[in-house]
N, CA, C and O atoms as a Tripos MOL2 file, in Angstrom:
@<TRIPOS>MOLECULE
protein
  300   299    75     0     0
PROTEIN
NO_CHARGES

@<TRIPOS>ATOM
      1 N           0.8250   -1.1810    0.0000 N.3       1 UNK1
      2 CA          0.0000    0.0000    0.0000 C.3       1 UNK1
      3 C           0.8770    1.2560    0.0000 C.2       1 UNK1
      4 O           0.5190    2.2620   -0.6120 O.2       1 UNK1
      5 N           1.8620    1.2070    0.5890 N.am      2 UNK2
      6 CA          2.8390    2.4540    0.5690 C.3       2 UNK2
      7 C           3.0800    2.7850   -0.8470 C.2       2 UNK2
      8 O           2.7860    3.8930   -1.2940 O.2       2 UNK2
      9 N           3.7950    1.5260   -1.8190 N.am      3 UNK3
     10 CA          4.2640    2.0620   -2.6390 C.3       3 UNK3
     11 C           3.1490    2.6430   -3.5040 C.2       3 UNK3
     12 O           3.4080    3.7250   -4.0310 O.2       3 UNK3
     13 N           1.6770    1.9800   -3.7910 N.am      4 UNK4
     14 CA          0.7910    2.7690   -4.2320 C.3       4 UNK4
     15 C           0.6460    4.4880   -3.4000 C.2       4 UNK4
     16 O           0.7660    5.4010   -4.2180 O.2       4 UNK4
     17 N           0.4920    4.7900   -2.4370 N.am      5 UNK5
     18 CA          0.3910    5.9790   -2.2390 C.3       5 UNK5
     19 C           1.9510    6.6410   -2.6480 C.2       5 UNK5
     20 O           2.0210    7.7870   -3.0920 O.2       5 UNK5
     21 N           2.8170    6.0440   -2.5080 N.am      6 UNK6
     22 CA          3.9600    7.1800   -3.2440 C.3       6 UNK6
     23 C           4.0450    7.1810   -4.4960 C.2       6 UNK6
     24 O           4.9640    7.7100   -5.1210 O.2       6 UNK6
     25 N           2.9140    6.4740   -5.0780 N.am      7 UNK7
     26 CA          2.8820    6.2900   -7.0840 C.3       7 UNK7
     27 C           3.9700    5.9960   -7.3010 C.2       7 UNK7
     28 O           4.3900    6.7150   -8.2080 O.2       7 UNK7
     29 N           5.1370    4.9030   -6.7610 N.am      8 UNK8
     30 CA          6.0730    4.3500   -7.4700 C.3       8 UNK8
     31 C           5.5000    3.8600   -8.9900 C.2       8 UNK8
     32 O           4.3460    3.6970   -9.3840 O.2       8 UNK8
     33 N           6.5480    3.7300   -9.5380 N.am      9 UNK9
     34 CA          6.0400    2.4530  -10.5130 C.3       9 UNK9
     35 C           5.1140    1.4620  -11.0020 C.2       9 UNK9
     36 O           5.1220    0.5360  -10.1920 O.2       9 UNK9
     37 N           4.2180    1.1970  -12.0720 N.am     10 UNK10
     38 CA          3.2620   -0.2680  -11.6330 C.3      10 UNK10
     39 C           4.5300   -1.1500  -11.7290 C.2      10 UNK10
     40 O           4.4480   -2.1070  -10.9590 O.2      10 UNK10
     41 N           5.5160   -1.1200  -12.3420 N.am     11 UNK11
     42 CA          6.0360   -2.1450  -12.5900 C.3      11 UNK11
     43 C           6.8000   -2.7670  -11.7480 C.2      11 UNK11
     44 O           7.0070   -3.9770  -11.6570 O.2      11 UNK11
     45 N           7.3530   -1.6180  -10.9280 N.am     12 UNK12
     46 CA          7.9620   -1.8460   -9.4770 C.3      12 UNK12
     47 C           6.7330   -2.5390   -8.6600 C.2      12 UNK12
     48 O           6.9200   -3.7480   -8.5170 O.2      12 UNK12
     49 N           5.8520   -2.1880   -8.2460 N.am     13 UNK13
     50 CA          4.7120   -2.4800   -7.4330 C.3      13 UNK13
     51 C           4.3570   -3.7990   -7.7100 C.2      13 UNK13
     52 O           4.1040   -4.4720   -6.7110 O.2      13 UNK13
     53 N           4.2370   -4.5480   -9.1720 N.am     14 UNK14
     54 CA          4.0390   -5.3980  -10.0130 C.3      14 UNK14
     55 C           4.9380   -6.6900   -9.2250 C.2      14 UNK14
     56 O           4.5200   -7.7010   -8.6610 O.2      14 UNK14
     57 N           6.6320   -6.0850   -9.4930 N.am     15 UNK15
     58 CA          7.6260   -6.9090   -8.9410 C.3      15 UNK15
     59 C           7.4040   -7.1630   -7.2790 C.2      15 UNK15
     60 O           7.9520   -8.1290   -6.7470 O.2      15 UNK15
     61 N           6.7290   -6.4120   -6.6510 N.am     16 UNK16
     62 CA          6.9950   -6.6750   -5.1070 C.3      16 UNK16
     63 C           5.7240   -7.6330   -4.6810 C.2      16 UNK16
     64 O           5.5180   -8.4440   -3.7780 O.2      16 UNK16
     65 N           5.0360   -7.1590   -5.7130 N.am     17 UNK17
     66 CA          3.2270   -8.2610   -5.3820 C.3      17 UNK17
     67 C           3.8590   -9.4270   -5.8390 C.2      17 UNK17
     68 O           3.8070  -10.0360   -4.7700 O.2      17 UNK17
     69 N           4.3800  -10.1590   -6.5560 N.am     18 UNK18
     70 CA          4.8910  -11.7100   -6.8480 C.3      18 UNK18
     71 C           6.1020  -11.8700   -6.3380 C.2      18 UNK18
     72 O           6.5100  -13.0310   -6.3250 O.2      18 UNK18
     73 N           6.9040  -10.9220   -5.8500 N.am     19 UNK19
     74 CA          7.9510  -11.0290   -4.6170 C.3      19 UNK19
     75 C           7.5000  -11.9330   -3.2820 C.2      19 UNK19
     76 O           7.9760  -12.9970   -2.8870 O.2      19 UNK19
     77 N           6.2300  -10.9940   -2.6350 N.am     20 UNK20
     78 CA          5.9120  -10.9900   -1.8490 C.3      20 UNK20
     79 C           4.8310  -12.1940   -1.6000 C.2      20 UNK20
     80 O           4.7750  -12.8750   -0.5770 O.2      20 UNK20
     81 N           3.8850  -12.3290   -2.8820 N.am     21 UNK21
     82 CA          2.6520  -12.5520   -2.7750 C.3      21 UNK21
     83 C           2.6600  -13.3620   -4.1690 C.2      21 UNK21
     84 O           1.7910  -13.0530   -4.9840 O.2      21 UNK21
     85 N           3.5520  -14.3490   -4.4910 N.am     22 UNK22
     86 CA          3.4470  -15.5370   -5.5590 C.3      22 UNK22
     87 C           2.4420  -15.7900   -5.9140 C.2      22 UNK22
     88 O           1.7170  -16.4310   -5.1530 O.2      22 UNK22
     89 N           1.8370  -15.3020   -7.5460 N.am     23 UNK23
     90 CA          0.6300  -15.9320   -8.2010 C.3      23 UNK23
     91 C           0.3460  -17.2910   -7.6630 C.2      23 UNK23
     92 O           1.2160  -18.1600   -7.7150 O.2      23 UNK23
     93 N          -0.7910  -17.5120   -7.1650 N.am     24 UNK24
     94 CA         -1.1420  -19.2860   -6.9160 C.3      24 UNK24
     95 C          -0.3050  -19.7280   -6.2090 C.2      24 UNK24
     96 O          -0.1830  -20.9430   -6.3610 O.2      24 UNK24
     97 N           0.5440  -19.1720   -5.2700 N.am     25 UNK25
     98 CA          0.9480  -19.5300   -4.1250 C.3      25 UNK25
     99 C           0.4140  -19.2350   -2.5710 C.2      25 UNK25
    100 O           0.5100  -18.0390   -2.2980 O.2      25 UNK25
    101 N          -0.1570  -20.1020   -1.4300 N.am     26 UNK26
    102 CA         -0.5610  -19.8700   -0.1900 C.3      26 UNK26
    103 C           0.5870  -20.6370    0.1490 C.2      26 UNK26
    104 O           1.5070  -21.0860   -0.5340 O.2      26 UNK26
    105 N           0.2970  -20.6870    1.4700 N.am     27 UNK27
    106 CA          1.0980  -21.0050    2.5490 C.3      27 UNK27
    107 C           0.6550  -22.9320    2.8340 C.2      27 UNK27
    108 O          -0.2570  -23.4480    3.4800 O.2      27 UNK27
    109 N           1.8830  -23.5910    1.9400 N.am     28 UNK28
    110 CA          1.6140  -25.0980    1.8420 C.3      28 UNK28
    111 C           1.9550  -25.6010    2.9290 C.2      28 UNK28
    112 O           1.5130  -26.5970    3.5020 O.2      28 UNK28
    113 N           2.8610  -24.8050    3.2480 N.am     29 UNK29
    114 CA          3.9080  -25.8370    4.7370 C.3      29 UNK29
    115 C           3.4950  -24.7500    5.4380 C.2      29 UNK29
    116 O           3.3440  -23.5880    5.0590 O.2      29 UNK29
    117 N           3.3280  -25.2510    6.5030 N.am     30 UNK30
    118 CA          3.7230  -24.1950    8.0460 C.3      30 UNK30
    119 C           4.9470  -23.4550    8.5790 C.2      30 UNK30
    120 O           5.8470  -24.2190    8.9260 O.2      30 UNK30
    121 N           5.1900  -22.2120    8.7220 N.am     31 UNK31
    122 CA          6.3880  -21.7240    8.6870 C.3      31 UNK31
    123 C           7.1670  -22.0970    9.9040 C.2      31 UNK31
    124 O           6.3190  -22.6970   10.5640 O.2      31 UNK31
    125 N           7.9600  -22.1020   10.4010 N.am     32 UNK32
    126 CA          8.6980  -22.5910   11.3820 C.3      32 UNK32
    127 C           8.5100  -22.0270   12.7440 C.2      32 UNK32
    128 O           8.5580  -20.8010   12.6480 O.2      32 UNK32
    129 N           8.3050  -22.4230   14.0360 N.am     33 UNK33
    130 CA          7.7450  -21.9790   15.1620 C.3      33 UNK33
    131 C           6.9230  -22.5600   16.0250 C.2      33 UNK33
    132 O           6.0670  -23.3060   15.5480 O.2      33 UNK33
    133 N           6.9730  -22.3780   17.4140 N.am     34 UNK34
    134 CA          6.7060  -23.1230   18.3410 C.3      34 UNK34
    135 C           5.1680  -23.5380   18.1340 C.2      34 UNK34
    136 O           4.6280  -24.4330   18.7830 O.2      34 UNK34
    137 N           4.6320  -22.8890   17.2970 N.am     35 UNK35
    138 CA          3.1390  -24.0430   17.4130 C.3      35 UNK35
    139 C           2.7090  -23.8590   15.5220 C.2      35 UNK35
    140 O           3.0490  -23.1160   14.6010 O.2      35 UNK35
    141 N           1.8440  -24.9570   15.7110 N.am     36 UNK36
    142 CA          1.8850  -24.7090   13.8550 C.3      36 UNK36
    143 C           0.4930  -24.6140   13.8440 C.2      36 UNK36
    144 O          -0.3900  -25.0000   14.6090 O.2      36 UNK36
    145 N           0.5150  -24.0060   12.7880 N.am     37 UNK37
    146 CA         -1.5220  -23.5960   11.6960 C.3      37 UNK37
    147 C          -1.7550  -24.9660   11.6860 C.2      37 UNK37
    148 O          -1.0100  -25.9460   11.7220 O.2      37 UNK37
    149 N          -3.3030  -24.7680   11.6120 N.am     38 UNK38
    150 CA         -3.8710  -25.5590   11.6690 C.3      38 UNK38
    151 C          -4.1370  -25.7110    9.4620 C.2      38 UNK38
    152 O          -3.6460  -24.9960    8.5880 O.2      38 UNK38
    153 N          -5.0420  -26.8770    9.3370 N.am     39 UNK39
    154 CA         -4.9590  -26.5850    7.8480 C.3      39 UNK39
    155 C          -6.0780  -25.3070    7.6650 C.2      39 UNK39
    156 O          -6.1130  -24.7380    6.5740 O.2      39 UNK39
    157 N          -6.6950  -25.0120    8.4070 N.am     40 UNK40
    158 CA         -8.1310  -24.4480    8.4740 C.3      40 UNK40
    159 C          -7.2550  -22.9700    7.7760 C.2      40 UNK40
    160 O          -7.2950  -22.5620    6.6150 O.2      40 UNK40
    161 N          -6.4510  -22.3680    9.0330 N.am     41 UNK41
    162 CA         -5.7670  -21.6550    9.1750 C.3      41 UNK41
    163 C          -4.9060  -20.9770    7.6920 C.2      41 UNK41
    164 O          -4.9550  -19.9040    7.0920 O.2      41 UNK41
    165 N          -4.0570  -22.3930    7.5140 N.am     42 UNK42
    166 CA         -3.2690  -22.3430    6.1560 C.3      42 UNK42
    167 C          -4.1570  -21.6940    4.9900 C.2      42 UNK42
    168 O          -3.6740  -20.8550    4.2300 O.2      42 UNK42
    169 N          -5.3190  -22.0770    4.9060 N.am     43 UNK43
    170 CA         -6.2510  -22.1000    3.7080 C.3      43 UNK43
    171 C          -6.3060  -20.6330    4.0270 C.2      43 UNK43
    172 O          -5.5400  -20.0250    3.2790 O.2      43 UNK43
    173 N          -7.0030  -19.7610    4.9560 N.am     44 UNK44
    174 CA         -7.1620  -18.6490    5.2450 C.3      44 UNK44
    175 C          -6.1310  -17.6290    4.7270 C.2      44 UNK44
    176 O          -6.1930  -16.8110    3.8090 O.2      44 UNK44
    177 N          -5.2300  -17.9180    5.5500 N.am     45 UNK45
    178 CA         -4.1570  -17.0960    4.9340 C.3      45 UNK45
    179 C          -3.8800  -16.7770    3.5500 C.2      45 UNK45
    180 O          -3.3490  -15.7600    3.1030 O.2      45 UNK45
    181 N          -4.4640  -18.1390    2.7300 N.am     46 UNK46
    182 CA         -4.1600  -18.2640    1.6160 C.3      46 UNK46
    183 C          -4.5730  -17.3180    0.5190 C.2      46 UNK46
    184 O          -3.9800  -16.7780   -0.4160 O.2      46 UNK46
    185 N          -6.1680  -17.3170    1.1090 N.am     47 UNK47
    186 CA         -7.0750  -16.7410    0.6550 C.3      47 UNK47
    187 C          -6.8240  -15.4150    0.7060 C.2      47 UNK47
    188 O          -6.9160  -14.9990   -0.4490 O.2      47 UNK47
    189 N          -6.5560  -14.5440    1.4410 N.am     48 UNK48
    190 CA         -6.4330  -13.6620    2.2310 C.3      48 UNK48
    191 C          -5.0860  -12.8930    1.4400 C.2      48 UNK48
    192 O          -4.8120  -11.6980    1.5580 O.2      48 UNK48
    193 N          -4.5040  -13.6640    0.8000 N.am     49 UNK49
    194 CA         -2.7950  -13.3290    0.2350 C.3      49 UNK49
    195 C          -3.3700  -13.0960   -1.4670 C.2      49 UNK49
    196 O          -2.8780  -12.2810   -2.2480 O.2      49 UNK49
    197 N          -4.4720  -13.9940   -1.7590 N.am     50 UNK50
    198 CA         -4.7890  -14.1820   -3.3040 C.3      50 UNK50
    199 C          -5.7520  -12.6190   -3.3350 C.2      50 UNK50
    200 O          -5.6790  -11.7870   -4.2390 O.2      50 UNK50
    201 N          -6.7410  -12.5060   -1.9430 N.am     51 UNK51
    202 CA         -7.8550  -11.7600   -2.3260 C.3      51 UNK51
    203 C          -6.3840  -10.1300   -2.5470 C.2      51 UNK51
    204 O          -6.5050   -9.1850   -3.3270 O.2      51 UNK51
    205 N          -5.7140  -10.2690   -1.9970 N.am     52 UNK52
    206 CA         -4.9860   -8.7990   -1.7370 C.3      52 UNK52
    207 C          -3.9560   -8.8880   -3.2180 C.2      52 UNK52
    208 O          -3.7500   -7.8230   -3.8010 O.2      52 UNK52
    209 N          -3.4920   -9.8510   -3.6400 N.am     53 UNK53
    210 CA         -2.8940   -9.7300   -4.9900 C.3      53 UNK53
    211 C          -4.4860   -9.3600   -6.1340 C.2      53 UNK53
    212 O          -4.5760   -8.3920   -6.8890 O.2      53 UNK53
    213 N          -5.2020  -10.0880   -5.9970 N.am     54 UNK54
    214 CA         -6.6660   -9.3000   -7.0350 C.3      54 UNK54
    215 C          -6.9090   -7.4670   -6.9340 C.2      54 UNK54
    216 O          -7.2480   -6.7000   -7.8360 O.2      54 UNK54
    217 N          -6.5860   -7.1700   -5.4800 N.am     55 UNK55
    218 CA         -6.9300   -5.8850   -5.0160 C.3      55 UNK55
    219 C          -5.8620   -5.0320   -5.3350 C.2      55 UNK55
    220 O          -6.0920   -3.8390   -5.5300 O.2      55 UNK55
    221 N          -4.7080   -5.4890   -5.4140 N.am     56 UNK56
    222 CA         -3.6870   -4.4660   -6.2000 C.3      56 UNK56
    223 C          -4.0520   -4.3950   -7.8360 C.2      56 UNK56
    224 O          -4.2250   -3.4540   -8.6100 O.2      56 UNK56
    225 N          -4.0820   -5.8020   -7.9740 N.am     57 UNK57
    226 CA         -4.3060   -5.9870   -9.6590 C.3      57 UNK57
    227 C          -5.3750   -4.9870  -10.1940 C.2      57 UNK57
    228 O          -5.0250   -4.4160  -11.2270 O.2      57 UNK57
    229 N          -6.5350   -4.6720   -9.7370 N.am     58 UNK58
    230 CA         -7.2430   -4.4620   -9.6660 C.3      58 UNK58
    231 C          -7.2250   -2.0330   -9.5420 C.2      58 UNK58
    232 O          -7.6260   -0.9740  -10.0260 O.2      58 UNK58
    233 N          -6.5180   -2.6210   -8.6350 N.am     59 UNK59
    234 CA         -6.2920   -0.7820   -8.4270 C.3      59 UNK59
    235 C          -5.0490   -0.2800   -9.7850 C.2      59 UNK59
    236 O          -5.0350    0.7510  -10.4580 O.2      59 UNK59
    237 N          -4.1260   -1.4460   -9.8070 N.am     60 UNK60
    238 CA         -3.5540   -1.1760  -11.0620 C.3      60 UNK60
    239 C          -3.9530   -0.6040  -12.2120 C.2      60 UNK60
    240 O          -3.5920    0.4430  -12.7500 O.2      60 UNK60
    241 N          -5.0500   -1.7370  -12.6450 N.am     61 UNK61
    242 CA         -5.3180   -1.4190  -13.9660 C.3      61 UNK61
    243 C          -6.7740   -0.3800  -14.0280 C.2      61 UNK61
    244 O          -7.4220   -0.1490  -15.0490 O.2      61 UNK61
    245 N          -7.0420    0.1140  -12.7350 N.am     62 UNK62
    246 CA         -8.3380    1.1280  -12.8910 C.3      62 UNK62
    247 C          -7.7510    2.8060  -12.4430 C.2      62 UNK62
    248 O          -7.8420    2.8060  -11.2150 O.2      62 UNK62
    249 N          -7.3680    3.7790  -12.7530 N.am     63 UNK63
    250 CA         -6.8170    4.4680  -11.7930 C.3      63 UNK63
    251 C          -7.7030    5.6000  -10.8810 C.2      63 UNK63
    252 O          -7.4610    6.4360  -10.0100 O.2      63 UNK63
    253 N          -8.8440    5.1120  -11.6070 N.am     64 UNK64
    254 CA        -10.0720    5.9540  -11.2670 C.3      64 UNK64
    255 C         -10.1480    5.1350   -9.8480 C.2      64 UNK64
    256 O         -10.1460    5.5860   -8.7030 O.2      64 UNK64
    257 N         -10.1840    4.4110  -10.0940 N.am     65 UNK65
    258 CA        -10.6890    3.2150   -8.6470 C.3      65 UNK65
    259 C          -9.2190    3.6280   -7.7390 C.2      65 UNK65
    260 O          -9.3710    4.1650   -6.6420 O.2      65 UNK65
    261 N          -8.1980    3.4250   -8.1150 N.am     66 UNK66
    262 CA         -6.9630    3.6880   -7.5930 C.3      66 UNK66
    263 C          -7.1150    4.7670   -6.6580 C.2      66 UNK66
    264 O          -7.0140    4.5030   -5.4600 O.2      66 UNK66
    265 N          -7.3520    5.9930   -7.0460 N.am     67 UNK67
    266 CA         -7.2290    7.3270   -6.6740 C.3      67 UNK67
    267 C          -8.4560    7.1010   -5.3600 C.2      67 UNK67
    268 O          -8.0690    7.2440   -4.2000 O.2      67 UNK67
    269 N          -9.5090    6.8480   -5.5590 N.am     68 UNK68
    270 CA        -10.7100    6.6790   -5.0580 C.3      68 UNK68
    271 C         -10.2100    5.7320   -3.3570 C.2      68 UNK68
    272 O         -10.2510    6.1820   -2.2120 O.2      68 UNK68
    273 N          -9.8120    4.4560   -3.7980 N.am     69 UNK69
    274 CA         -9.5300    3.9340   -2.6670 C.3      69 UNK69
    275 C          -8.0060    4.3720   -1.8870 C.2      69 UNK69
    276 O          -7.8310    3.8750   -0.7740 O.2      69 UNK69
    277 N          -7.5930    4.7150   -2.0960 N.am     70 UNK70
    278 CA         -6.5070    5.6590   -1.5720 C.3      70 UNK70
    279 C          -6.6700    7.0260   -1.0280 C.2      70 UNK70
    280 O          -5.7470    7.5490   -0.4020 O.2      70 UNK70
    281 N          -7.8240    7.6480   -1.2380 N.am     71 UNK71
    282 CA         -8.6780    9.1030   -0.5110 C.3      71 UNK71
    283 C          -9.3950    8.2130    0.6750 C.2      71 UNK71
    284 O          -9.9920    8.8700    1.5280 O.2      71 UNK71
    285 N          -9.3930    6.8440    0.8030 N.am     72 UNK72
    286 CA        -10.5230    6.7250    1.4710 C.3      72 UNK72
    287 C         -10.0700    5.6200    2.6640 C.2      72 UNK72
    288 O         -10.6340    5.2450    3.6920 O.2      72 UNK72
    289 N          -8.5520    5.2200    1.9230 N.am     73 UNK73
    290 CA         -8.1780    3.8890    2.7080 C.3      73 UNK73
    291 C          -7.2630    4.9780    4.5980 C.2      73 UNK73
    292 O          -6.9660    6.1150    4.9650 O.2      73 UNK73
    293 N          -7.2460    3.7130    5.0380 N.am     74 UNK74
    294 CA         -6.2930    4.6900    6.5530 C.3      74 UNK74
    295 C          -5.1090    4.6220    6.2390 C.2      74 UNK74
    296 O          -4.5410    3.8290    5.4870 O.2      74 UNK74
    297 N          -4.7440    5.4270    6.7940 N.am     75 UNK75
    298 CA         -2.9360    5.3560    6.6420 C.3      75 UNK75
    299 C          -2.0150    4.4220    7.0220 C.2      75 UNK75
    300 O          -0.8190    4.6100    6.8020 O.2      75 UNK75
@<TRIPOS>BOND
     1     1     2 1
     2     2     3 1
     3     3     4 2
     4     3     5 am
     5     5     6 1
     6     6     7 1
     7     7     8 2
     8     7     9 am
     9     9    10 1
    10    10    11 1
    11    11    12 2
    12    11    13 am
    13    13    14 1
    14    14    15 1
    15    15    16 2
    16    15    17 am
    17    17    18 1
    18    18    19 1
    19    19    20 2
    20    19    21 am
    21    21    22 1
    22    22    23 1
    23    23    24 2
    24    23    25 am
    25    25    26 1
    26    26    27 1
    27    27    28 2
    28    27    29 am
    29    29    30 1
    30    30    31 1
    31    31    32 2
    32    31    33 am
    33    33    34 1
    34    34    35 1
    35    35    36 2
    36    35    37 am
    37    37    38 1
    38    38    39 1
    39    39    40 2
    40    39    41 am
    41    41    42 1
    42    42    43 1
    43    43    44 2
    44    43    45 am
    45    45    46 1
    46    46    47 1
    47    47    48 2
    48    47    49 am
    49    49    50 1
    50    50    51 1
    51    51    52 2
    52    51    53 am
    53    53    54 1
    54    54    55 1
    55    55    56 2
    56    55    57 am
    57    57    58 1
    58    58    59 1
    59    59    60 2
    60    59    61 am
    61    61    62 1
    62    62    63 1
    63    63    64 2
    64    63    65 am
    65    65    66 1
    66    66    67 1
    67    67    68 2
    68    67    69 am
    69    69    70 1
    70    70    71 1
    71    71    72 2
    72    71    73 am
    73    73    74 1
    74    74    75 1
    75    75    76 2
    76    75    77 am
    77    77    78 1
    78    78    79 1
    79    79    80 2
    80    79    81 am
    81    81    82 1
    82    82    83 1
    83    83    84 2
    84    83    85 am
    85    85    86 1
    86    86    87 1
    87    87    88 2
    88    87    89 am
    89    89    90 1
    90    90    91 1
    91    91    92 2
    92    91    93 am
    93    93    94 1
    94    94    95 1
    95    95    96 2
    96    95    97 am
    97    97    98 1
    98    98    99 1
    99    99   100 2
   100    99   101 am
   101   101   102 1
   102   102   103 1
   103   103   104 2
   104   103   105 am
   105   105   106 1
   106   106   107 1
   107   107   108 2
   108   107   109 am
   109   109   110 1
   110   110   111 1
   111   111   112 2
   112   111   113 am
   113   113   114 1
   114   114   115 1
   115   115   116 2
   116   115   117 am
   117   117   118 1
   118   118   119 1
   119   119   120 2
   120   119   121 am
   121   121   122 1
   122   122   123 1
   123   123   124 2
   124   123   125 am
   125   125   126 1
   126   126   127 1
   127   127   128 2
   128   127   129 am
   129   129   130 1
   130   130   131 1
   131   131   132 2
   132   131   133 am
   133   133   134 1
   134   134   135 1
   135   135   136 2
   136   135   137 am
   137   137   138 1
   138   138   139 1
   139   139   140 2
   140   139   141 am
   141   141   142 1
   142   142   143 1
   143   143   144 2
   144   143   145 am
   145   145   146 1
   146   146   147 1
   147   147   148 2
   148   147   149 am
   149   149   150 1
   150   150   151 1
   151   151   152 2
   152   151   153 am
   153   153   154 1
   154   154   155 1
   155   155   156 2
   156   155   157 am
   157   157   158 1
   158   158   159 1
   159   159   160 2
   160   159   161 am
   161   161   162 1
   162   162   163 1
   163   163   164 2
   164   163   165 am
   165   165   166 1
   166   166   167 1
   167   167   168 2
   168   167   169 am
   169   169   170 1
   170   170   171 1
   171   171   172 2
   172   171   173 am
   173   173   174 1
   174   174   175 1
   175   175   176 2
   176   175   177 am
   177   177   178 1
   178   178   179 1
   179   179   180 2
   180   179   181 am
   181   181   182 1
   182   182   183 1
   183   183   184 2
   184   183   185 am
   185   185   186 1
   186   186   187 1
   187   187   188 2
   188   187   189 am
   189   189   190 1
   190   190   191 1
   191   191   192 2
   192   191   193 am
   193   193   194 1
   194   194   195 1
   195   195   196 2
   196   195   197 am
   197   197   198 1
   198   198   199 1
   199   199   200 2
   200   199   201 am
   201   201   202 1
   202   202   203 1
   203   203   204 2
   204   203   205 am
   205   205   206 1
   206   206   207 1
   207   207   208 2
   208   207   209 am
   209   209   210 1
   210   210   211 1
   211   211   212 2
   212   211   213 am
   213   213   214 1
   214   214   215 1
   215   215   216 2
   216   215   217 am
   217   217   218 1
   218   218   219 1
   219   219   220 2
   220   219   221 am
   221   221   222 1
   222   222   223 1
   223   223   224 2
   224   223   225 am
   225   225   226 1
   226   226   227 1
   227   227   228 2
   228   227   229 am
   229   229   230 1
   230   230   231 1
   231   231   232 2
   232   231   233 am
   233   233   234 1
   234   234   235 1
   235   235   236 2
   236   235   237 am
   237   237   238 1
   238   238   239 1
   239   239   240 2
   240   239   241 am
   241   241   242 1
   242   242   243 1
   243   243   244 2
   244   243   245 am
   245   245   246 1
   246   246   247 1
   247   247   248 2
   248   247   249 am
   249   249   250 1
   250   250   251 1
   251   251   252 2
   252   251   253 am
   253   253   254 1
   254   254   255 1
   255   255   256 2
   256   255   257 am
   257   257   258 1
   258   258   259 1
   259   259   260 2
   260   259   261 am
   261   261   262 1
   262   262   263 1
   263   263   264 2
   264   263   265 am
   265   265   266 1
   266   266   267 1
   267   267   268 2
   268   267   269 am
   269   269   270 1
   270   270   271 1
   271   271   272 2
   272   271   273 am
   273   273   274 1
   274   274   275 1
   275   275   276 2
   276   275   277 am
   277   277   278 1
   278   278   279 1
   279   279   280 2
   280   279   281 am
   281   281   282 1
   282   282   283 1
   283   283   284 2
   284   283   285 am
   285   285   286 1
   286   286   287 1
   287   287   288 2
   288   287   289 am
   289   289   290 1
   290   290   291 1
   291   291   292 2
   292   291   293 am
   293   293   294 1
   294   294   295 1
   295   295   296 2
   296   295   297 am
   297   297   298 1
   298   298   299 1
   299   299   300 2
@<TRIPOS>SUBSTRUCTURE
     1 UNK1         2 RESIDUE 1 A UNK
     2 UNK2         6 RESIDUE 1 A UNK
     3 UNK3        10 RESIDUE 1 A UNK
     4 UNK4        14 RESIDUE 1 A UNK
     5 UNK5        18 RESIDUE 1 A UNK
     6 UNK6        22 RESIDUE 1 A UNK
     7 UNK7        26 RESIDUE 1 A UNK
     8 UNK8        30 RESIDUE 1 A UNK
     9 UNK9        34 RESIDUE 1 A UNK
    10 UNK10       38 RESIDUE 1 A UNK
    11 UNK11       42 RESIDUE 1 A UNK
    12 UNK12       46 RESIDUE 1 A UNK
    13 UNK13       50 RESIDUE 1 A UNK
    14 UNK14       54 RESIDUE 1 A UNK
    15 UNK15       58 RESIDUE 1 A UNK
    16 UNK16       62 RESIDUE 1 A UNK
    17 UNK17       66 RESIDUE 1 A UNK
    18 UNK18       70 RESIDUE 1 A UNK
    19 UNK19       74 RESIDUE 1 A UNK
    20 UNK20       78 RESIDUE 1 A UNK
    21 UNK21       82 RESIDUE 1 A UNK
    22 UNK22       86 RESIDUE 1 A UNK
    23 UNK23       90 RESIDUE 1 A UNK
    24 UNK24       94 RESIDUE 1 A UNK
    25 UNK25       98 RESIDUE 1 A UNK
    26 UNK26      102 RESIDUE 1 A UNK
    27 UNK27      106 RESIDUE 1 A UNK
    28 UNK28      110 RESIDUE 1 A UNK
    29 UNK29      114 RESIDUE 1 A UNK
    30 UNK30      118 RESIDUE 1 A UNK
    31 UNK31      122 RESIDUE 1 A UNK
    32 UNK32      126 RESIDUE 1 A UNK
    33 UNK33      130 RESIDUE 1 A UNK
    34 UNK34      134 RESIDUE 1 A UNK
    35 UNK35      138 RESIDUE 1 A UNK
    36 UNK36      142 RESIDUE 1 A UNK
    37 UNK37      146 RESIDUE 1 A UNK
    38 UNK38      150 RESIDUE 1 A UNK
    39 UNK39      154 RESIDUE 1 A UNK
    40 UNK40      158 RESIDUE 1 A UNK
    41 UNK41      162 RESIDUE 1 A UNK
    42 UNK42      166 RESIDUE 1 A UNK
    43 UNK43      170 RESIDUE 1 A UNK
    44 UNK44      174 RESIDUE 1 A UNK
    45 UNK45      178 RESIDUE 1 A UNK
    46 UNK46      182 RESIDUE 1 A UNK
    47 UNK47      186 RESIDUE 1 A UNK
    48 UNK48      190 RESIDUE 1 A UNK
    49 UNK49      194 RESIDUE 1 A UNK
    50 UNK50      198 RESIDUE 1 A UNK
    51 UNK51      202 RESIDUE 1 A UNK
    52 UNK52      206 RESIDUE 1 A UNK
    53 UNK53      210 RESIDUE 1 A UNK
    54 UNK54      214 RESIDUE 1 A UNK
    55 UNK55      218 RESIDUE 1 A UNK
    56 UNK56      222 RESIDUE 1 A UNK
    57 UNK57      226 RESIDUE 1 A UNK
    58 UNK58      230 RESIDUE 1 A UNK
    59 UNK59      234 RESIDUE 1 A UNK
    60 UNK60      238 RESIDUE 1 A UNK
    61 UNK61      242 RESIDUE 1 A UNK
    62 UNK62      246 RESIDUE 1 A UNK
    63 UNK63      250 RESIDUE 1 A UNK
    64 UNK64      254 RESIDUE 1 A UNK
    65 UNK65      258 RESIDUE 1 A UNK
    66 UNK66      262 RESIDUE 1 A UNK
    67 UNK67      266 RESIDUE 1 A UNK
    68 UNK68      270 RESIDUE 1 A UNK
    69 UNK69      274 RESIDUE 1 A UNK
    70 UNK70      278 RESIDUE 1 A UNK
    71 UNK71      282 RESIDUE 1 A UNK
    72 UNK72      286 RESIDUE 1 A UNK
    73 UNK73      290 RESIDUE 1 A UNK
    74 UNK74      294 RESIDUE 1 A UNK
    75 UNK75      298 RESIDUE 1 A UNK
C-alpha cells in the first residue's frame, strides 16, 4: 500500500506483489515456530494473500478506482 500511495512504478509495485505474494501460491507448509496452523488456518491465509494480490491488480489497472480507494483507505 505504501508504494501505491507514493505512485512508485506499476512495474515496481508489479515486482513486489509476486515477490511478496506468488501468483497461486498460499502457505503449503507451516512456517517454522513453536506451534503450527492448523490446515483451516493455512487455507485462510491463503485466501487472504490471493484476495490482496486481485486488489492491487485491480487498483492497477483502474486508476479511477486507484485514486478513489486511496482518498478513502487509513494510513
Amino acid at each position: 500500500m505504501r508504494m501505491l500511495r507514493e505512485a512508485e512504478p506499476d512495474g515496481r509495485i508489479l515486482d513486489a506483489l509476486d515477490w511478496f505474494f506468488p501468483e497461486g501460491e498460499g502457505l503449503e507448509a507451516p512456517p517454522p515456530g513453536p506451534t503450527q496452523p492448523t490446515p483451516r488456518e493455512l487455507r485462510l491465509v491463503g485466501e487472504a494473500q490471493e484476495n490482496f494480490r486481485e486488489l492491487i491488480l485491480g487498483l492497477l489497472g483502474d486508476p479511477v478506482r486507484r485514486a478513489e480507494y486511496l482518498e478513502v483507505s487509513p494510513v
